[in-house]
C-alpha positions in Angstrom: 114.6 112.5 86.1 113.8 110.1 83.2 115.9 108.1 81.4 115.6 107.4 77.9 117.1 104.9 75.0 116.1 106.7 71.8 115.4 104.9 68.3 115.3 106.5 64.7 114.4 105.4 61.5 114.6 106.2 58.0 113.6 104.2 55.0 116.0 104.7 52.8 119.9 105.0 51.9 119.3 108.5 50.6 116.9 109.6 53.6 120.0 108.6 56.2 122.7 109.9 53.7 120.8 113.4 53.9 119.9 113.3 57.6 116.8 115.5 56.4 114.7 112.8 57.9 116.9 112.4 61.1 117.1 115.7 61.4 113.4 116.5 62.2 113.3 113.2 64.1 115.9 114.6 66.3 114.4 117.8 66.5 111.3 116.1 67.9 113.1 114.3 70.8 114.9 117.7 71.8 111.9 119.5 71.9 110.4 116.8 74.4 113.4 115.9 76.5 113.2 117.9 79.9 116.7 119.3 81.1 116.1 117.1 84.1 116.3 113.7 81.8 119.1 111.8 80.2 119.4 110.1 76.8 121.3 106.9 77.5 121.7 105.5 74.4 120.6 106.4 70.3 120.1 103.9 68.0 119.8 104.7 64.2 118.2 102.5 61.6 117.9 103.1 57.7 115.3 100.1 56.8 111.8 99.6 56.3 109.4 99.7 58.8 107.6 96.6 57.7 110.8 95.1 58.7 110.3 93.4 62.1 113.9 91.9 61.9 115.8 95.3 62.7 119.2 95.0 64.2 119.4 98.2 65.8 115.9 98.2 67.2 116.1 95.1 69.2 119.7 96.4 70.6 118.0 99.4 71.8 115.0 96.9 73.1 117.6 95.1 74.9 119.1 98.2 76.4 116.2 99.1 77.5 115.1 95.6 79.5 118.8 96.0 80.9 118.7 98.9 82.1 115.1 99.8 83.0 114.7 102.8 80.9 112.1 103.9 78.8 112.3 103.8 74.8 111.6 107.0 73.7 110.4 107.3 69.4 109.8 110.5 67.7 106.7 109.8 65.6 104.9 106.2 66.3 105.3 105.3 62.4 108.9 105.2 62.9 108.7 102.2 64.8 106.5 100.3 63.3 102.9 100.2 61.2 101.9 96.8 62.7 99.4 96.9 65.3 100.1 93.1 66.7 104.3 94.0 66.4 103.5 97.0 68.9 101.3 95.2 71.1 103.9 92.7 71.4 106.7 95.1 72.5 104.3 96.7 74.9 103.7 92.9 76.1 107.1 92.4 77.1 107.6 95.6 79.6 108.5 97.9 77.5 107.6 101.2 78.3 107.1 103.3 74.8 107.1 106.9 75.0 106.4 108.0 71.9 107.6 112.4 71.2 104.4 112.5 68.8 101.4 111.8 72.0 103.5 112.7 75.1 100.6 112.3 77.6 99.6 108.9 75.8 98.7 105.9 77.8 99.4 102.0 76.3 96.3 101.7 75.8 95.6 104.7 73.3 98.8 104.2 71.6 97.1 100.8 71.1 94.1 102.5 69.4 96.5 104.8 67.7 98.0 102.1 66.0 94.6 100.5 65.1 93.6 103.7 63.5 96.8 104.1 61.3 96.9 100.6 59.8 93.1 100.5 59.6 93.6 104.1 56.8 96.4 102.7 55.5 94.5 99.1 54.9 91.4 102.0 53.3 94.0 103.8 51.4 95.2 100.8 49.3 91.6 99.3 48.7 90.5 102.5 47.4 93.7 102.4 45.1 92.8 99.0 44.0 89.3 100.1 43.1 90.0 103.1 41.2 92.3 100.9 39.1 90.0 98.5 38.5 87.3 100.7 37.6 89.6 102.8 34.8 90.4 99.3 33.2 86.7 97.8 33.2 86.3 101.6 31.1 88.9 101.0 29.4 91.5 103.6 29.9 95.0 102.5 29.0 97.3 102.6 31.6 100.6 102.2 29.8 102.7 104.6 28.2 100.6 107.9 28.6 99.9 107.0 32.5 103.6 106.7 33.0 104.3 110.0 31.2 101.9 112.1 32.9 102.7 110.4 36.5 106.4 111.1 35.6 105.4 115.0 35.3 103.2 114.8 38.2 106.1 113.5 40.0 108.2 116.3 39.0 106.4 119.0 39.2 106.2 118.0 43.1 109.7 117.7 43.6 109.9 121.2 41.9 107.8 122.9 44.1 109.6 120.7 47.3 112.8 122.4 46.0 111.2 125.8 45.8 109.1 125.9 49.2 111.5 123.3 51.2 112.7 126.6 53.8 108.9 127.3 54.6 107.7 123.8 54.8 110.7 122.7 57.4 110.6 125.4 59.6 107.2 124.6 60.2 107.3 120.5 60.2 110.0 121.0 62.4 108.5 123.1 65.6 104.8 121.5 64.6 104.3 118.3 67.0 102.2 116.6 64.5 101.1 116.5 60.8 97.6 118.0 61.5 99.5 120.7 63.9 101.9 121.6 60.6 98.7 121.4 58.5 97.1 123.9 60.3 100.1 126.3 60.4 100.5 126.1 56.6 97.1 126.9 56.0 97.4 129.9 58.5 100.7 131.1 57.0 98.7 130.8 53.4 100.7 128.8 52.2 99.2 126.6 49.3 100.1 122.6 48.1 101.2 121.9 44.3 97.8 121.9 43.3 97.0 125.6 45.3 95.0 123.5 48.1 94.3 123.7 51.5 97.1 121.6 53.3 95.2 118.5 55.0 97.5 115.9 57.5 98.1 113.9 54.5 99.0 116.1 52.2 101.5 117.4 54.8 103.0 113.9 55.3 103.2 113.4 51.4 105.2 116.6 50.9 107.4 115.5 53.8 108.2 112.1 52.2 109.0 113.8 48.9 111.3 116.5 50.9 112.6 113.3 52.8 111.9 114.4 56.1 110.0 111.2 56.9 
């Protein structure tokens, strides 16, 4: 038997309000807790994850060193994107279980980590570029840019609307993004743009359906 303190997060008011984003958090945990193991404890925060100050999460790190459990996450993101804020919860005895990499040692949900905040650090210097490049050409980014992001923007949250059922029964059974990626794609199911369905376009539908 295995005992457990469990932490959620959402972003936002709206995500916790819903509980869309709970919900498949929750549906992650019960699909990895054995009958054998008990949840001691659930602690539920709506804030940012680059937030290291978070009330709820140090009271379930507490109740954890108190009672020598384990702190079990759904998805590692939840907790937090910082490589050095993990390592130094890992540093202090805390045994992280994450629902996402069940067989996972410390030392790979190190790596894991280093992986996610390396893309993400990609990701944004890619954006940068791009920008700069359009302006050194000369494109105006003002009121036409908004306008057509605007429509962009809602002609995703229309199809979220419209293919929400499909998507969530899915995200929910599929352990990870690239799992769900691979069933959409099997169940032919296409993205906004009538696209394969890639990890990341997964996780951006997700956040738009505010299940992340």
């Amino acid at each position: 038997m295995v005992e457990y303190v469990v932490y959620y997060r959402v972003s936002t008011e709206r995500q916790g309000r819903s509980g869309l984003g709970l919900d498949a958090q929750r549906s992650m945990v019960n699909r990895f807790i054995q009958t054998t193991d008990t949840i001691i404890a659930e602690f539920t925060e709506i804030e940012s994850g680059k937030n290291d100050k978070r009330l709820e999460l140090w009271k379930a790190i507490t109740l954890v060193k108190k009672t020598k459990t384990k702190l079990l996450i759904p998805k590692l993101d939840r907790f937090s994107r910082k490589v050095s804020f993990i390592s130094g919860i890992i540093d202090q005895g805390i045994e992280l279980v994450v629902c996402e990499y069940p067989n996972v040692s410390t030392f790979f949900l190190h790596l894991l980590a280093c992986f996610a905040e390396e893309e993400r650090r990609q990701i944004s210097e890619r954006t940068k570029a791009a920008l700069a490049e359009a302006k050194k050409r000369g494109r105006q980014l003002g009121v036409n840019g908004k306008k057509l992001a605007e429509a962009r923007k809602q002609h995703k949250r229309e199809f979220v609307e419209a293919n929400l059922p499909a998507f969530r029964a899915i995200w929910d059974q599929a352990p990870s993004a690239s799992e769900a990626a691979r069933r959409m794609n099997a169940a032919k199911l296409k993205t906004p743009k009538g696209t394969k369905w890639y990890p990341a376009t997964v996780l951006s539908f997700a956040t738009v359906a505010g299940l992340v």
